[in-house]
ZADO-1210 file (C-alpha; in nm, 4 decimals, padded with zeros to 6 digits):
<atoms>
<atom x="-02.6936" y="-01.3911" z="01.6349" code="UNK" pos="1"/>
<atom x="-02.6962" y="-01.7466" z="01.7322" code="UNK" pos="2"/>
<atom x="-02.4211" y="-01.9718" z="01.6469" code="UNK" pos="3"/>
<atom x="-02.3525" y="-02.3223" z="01.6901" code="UNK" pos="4"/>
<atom x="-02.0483" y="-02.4764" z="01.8826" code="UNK" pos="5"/>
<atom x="-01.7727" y="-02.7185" z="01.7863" code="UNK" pos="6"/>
<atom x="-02.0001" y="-03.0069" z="01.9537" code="UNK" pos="7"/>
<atom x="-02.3032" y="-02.8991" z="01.6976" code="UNK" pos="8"/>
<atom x="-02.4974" y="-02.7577" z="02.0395" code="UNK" pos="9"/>
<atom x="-02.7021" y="-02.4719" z="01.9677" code="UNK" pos="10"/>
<atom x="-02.6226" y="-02.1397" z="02.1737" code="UNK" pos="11"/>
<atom x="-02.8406" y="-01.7896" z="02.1652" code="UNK" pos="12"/>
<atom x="-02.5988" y="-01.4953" z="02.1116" code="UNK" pos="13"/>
<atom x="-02.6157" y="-01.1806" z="02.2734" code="UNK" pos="14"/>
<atom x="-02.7263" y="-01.3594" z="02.5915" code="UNK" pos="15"/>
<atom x="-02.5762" y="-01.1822" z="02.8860" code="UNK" pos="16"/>
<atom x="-02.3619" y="-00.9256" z="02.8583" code="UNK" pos="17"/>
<atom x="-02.0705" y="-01.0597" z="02.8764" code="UNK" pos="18"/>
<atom x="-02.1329" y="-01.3167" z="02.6242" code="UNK" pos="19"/>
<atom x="-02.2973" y="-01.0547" z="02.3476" code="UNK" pos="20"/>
<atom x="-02.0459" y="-01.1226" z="02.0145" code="UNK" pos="21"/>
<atom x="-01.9217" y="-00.8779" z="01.8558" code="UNK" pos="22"/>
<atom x="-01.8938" y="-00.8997" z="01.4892" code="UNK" pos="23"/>
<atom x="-01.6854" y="-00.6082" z="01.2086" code="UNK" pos="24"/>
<atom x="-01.4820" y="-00.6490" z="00.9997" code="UNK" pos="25"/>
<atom x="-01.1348" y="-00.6629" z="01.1198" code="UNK" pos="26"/>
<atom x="-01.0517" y="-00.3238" z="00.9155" code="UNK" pos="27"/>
<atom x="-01.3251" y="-00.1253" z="01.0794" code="UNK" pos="28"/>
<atom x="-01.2164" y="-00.2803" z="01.4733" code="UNK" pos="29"/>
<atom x="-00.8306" y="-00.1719" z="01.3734" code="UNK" pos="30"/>
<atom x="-00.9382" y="00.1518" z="01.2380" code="UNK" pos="31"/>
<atom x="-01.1089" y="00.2168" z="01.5420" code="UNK" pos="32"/>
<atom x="-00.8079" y="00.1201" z="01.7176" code="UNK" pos="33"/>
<atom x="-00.5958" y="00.3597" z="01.5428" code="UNK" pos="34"/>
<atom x="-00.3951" y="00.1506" z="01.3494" code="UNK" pos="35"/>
<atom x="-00.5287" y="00.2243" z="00.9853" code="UNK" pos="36"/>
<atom x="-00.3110" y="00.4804" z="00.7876" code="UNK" pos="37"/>
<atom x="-00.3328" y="00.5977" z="00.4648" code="UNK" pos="38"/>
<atom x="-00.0488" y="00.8409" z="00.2362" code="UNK" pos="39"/>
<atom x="-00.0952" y="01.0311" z="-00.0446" code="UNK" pos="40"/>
<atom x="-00.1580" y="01.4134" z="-00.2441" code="UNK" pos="41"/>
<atom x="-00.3518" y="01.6220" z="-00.1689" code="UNK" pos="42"/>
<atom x="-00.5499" y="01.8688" z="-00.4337" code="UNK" pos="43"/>
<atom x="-00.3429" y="02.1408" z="-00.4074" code="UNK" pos="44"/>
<atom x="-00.0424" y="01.8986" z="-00.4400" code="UNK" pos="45"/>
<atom x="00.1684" y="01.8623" z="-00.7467" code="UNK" pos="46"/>
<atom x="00.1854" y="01.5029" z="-00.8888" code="UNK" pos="47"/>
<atom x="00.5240" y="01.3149" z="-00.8819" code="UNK" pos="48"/>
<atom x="00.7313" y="01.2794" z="-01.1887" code="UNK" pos="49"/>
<atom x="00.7593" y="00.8669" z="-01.2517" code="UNK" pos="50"/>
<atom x="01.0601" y="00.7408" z="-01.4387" code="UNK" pos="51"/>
<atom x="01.1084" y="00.7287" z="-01.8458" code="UNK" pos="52"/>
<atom x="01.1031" y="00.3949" z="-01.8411" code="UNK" pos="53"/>
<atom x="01.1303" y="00.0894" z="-01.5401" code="UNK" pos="54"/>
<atom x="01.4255" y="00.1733" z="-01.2962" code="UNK" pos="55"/>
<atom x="01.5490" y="-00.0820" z="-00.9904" code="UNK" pos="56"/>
<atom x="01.7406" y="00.2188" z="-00.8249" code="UNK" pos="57"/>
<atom x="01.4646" y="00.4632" z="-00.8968" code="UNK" pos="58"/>
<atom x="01.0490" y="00.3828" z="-00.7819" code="UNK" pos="59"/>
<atom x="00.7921" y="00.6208" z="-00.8019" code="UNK" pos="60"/>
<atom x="00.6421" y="00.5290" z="-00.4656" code="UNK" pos="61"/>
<atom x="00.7350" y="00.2814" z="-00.1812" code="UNK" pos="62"/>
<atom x="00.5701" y="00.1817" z="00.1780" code="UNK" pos="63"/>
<atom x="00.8698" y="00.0543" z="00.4279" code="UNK" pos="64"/>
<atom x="00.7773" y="-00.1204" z="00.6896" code="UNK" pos="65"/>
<atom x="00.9737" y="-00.0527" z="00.9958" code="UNK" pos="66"/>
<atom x="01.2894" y="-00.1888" z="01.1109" code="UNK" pos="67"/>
<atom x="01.1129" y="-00.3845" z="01.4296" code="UNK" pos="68"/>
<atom x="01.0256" y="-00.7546" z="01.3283" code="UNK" pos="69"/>
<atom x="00.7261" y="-00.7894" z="01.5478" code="UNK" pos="70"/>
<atom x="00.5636" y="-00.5053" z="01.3527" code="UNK" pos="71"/>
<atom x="00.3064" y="-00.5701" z="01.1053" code="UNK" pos="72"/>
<atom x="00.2421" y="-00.3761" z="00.7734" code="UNK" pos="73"/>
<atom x="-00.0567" y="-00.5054" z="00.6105" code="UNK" pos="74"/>
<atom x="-00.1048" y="-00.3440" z="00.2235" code="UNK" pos="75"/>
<atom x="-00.4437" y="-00.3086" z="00.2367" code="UNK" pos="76"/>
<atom x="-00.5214" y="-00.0527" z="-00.1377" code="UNK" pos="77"/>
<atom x="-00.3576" y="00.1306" z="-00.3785" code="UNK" pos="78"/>
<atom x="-00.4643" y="00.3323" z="-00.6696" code="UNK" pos="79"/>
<atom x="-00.2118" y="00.5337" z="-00.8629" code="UNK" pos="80"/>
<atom x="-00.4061" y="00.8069" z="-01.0573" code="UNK" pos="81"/>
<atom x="-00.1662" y="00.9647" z="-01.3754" code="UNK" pos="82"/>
<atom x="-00.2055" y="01.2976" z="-01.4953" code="UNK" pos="83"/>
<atom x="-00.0082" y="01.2796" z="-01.8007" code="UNK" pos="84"/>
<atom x="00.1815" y="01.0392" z="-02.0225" code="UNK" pos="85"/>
<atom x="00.3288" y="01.2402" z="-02.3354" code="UNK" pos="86"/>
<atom x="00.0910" y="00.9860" z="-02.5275" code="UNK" pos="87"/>
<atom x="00.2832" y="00.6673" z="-02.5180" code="UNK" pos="88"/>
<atom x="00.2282" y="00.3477" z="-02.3500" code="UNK" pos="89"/>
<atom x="00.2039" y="00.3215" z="-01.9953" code="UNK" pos="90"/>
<atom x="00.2774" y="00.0256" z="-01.7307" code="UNK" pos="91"/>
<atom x="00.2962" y="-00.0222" z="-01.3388" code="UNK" pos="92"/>
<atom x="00.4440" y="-00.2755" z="-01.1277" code="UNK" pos="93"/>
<atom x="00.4486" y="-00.3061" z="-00.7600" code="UNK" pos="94"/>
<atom x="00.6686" y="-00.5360" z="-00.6116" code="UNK" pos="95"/>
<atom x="00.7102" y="-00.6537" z="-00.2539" code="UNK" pos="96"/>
<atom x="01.0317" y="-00.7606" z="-00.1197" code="UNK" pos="97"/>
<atom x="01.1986" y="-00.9539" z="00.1508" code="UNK" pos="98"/>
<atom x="01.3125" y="-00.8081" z="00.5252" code="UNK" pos="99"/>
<atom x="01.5806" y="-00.5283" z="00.4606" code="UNK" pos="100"/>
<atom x="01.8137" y="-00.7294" z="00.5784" code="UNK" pos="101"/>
<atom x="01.7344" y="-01.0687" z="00.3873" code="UNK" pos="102"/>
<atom x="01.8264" y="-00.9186" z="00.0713" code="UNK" pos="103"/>
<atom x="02.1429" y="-00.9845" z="-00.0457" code="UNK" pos="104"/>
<atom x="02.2930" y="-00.6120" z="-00.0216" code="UNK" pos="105"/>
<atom x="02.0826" y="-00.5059" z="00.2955" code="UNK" pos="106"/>
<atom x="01.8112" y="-00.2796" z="00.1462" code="UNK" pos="107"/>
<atom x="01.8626" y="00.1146" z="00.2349" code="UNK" pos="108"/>
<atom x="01.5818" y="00.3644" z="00.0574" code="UNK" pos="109"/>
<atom x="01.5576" y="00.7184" z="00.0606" code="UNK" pos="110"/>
<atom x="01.2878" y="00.9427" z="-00.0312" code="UNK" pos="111"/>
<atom x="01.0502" y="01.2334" z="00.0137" code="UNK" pos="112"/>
<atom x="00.7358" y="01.1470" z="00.2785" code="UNK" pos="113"/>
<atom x="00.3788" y="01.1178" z="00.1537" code="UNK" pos="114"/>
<atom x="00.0995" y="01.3116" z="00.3583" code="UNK" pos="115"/>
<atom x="-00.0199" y="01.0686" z="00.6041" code="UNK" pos="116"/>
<atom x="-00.3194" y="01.0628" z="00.8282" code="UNK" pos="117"/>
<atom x="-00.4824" y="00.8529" z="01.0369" code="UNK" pos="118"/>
<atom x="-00.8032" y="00.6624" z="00.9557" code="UNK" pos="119"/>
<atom x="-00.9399" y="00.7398" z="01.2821" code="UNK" pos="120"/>
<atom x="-00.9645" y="01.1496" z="01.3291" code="UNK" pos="121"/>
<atom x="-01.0227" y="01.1157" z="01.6898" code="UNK" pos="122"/>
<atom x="-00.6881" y="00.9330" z="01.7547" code="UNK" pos="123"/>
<atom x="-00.3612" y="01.0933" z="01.6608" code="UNK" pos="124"/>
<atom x="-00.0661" y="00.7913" z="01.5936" code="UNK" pos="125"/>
<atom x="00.2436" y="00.8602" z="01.3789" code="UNK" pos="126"/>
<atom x="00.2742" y="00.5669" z="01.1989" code="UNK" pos="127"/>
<atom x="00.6184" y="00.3629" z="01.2069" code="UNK" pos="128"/>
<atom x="00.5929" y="00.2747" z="00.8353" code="UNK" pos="129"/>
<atom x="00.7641" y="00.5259" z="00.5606" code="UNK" pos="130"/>
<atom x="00.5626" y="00.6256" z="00.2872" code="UNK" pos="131"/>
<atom x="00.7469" y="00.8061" z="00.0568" code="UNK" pos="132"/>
<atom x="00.7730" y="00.9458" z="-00.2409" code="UNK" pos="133"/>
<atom x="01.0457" y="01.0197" z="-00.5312" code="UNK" pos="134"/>
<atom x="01.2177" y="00.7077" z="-00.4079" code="UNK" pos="135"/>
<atom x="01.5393" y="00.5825" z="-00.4348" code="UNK" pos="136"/>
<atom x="01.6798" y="00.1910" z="-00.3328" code="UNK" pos="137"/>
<atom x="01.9904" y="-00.0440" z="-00.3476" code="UNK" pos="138"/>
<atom x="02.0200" y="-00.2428" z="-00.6178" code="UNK" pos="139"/>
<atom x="01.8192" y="-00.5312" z="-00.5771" code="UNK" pos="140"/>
<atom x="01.8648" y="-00.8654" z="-00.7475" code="UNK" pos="141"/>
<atom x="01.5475" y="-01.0801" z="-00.8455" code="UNK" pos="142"/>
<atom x="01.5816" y="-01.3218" z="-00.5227" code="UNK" pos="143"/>
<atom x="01.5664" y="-01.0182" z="-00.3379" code="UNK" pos="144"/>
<atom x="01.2025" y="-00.9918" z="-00.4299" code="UNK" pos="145"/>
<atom x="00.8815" y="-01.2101" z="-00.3402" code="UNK" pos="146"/>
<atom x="00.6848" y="-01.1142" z="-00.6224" code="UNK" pos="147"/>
<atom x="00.5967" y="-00.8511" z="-00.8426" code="UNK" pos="148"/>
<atom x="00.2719" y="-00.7089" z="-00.9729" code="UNK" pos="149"/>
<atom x="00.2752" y="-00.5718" z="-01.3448" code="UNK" pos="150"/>
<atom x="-00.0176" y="-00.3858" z="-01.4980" code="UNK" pos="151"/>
<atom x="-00.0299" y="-00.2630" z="-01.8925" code="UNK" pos="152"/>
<atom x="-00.2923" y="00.0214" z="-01.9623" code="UNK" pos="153"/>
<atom x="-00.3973" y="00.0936" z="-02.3364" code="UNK" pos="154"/>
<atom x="-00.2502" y="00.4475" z="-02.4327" code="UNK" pos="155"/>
<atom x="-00.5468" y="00.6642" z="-02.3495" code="UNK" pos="156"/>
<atom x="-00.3152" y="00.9482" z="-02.5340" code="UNK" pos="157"/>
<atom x="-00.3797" y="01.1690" z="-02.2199" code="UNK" pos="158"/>
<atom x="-00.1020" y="01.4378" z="-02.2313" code="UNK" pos="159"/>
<atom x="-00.2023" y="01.7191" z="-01.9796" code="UNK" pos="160"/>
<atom x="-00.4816" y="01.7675" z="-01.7150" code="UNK" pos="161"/>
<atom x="-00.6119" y="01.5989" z="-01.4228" code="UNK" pos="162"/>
<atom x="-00.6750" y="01.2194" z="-01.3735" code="UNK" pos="163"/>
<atom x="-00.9757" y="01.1102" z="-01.6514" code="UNK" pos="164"/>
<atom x="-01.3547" y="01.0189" z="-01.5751" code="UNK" pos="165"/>
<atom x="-01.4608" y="00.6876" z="-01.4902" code="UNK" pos="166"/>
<atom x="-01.1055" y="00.5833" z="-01.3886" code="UNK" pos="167"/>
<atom x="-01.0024" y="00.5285" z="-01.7116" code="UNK" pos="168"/>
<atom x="-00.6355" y="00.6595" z="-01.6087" code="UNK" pos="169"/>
<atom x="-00.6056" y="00.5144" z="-01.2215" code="UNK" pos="170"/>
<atom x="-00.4491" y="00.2004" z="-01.1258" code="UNK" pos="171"/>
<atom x="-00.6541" y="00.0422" z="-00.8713" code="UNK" pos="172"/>
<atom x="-00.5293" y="-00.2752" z="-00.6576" code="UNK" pos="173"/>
<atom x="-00.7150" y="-00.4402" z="-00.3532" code="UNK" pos="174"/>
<atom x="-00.4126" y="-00.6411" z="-00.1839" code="UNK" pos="175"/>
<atom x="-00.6020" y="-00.7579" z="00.1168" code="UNK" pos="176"/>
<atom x="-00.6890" y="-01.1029" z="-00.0849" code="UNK" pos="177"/>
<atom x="-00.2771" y="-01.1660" z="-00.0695" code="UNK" pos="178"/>
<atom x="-00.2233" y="-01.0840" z="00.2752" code="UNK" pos="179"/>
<atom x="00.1062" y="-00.9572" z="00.2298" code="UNK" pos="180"/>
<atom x="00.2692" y="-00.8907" z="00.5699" code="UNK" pos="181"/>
<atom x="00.5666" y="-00.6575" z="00.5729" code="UNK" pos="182"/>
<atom x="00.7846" y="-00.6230" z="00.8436" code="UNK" pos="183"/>
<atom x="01.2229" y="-00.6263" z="00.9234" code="UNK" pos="184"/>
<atom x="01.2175" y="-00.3090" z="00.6926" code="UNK" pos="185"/>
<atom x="01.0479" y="-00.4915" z="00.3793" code="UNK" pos="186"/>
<atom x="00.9124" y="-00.2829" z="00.1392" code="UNK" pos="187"/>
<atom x="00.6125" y="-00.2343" z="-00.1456" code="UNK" pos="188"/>
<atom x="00.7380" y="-00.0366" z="-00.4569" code="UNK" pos="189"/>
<atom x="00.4886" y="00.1208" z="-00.6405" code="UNK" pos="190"/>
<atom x="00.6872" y="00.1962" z="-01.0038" code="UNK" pos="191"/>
<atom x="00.4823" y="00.3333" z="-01.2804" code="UNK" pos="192"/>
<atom x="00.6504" y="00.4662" z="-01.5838" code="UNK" pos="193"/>
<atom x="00.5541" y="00.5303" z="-01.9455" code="UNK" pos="194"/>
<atom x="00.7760" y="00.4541" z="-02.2596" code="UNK" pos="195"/>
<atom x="00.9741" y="00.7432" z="-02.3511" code="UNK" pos="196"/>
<atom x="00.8666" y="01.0093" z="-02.1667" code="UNK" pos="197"/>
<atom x="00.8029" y="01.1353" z="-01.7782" code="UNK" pos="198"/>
<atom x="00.4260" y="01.0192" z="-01.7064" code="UNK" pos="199"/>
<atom x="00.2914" y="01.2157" z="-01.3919" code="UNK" pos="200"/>
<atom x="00.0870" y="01.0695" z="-01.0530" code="UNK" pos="201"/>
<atom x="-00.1338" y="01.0886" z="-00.7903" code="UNK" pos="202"/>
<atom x="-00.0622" y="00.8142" z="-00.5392" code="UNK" pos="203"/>
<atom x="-00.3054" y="00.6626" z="-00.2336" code="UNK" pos="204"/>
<atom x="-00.1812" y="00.4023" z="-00.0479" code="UNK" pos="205"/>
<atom x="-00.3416" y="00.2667" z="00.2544" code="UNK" pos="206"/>
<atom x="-00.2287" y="-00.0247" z="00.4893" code="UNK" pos="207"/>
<atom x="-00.2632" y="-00.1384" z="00.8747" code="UNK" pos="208"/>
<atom x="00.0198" y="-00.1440" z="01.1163" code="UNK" pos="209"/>
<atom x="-00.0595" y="-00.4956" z="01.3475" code="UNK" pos="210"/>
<atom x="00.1750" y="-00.7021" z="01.6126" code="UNK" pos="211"/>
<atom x="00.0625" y="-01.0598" z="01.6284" code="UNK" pos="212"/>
<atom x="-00.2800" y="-01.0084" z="01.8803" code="UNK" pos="213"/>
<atom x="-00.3841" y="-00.8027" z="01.6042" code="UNK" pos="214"/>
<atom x="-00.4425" y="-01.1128" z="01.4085" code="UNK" pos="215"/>
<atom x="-00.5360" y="-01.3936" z="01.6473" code="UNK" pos="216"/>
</atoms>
């Protein structure tokens, strides 16, 4: 591939070979690398019981980023599948908030962990984020969050059974266009709930765990 410089003079890529460029996507290099994870159920699995209706104390699903600040959690896709809703109306939101320790009564979260793998199945890394499920948080107050993500679905009246066809019943977000970098213990909580009754879900979450060379 031949590129020009910043002085407009014309070079030949893949000259020598240690000039040849090397050009991926930045997913596919940190995959590679190990450091692409996803979470979620498996087939077999039972699907997670959401709340009745929206909860602060009480989220569905949450990624944590770890406690160090020079790690990076990148939110890279998340689709919530539901199995069941009673028939009612059904929402998500997914909010992102500050460092654990910005908020203003330091963030603690407990939960149940999410299968996790590795994007690369030659490399075996346990990743430092949580991904968890069944979660529970402190309180949070609204300047404890940096934004929040709400999506309504028309009442598809599905009561039993597994996720629809044609993704009528998933939630799907790509969140690589925000670039959301959590770190300091910030976290992503996924909260999907349907009005008066227990709506069931499928979760798959998958994110990138940098440090600042990552993203030079």
């Amino acid at each position: 591939m031949d590129f020009t410089d910043n002085n407009a003079v014309a070079h030949a890529g893949r000259v020598t070979r240690n000039r040849d460029l090397v050009v991926a996507p930045s997913i596919l290099r940190w995959a590679m690398e190990g450091k692409v994870f996803s979470a979620g159920l498996g087939p077999e699995d039972t699907a997670i019981d959401s709340e009745a209706a929206y909860n602060d104390l009480a989220h569905t699903f949450a990624l944590i980023a770890p406690t160090s600040a020079a790690v990076y959690v990148l939110p890279i896709f998340v689709r919530m599948s539901m199995t069941g809703d009673g028939g009612a109306a059904t929402y998500a939101q997914v909010e992102i908030t500050k460092a654990a320790a910005q908020c203003a009564t330091t963030m603690v979260t407990s939960g149940t962990a999410l299968t996790t793998i590795n994007h690369n199945s030659n490399i075996v890394t346990t990743p430092q984020s949580e991904a968890l499920h069944t979660v529970t948080s402190t309180a949070l107050t609204n300047a404890d969050y940096i934004t929040m993500i709400q999506i309504t679905t028309v009442d598809a009246l599905l009561t039993t059974g597994a996720p629809m066809a044609n993704k009528e019943n998933c939630f799907e977000l790509n969140l690589l266009p925000e670039a959301w970098l959590l770190s300091a213990g910030a976290a992503m909580f996924l909260s999907p709930f349907t009005a008066s009754t227990d709506s069931t879900w499928v979760p798959y979450i998958v994110w990138a765990e940098l440090t600042a060379d990552d993203i030079r």
